[in-house]
C-alpha positions in Angstrom: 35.1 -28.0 7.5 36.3 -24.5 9.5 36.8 -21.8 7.3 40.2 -21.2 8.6 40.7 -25.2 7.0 39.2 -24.4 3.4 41.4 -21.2 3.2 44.4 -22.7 3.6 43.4 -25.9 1.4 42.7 -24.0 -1.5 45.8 -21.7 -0.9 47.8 -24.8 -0.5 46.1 -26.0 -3.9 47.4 -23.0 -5.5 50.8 -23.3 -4.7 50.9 -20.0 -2.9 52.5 -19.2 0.3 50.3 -17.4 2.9 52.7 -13.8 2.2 51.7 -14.5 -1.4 48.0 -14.8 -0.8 48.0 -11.9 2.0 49.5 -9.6 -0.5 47.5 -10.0 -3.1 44.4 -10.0 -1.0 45.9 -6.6 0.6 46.2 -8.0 4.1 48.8 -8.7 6.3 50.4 -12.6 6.0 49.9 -12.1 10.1 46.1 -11.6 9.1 45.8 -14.6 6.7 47.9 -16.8 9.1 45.1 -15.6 11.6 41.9 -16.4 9.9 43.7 -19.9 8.8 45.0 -21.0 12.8 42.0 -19.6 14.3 38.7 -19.3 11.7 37.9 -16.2 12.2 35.4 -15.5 9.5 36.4 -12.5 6.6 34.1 -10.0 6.2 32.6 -10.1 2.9 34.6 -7.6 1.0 38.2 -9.8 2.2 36.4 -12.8 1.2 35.7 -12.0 -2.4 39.1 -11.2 -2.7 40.0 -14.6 -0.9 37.9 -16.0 -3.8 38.8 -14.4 -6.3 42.7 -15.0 -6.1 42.0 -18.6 -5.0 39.3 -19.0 -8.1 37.1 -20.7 -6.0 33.1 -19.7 -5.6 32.0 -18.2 -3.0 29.1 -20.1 -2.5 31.6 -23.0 -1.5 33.2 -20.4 0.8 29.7 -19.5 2.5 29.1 -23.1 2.8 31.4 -24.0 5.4 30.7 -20.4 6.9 27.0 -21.7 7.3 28.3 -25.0 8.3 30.4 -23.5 11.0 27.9 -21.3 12.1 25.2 -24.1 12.8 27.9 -26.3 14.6 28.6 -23.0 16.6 25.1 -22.7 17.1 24.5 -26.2 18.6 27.4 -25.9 20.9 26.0 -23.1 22.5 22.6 -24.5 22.9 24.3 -27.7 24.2 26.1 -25.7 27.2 22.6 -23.9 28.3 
């Protein structure tokens, strides 16, 4: 699963809107709706928060980071 996917699960899980997550996660809702469309990977420091308002461990978080990354990965060795 993209990152982008598991954010917006859990947020979605939580009943909160993507303003409601940015804000308490002190980013914009522009940012959040960003990373959710288009997977872009939080740093660490925005992802504990992530995890911390979502209650979810971020060991599951890393997961589909790692995930994402090897899939990543294998596309690129499949175009050379």
């Amino acid at each position: 699963m993209k990152i982008g996917h598991y954010v917006r699960e859990e947020r979605i899980k939580k009943k909160l809107r993507q303003e409601d997550l940015a804000e308490k996660v002190n980013i914009s809702p522009t940012s959040l709706s960003f990373l959710e469309k288009y997977h872009r990977m939080p740093k660490f420091d925005l992802a504990c928060r992530i995890c911390d308002v979502l209650d979810i461990d971020i060991k599951n978080l890393w997961e589909n980071i790692k995930y994402e990354l090897s899939e990543e990965e294998l596309i690129e060795k499949n175009k050379a």
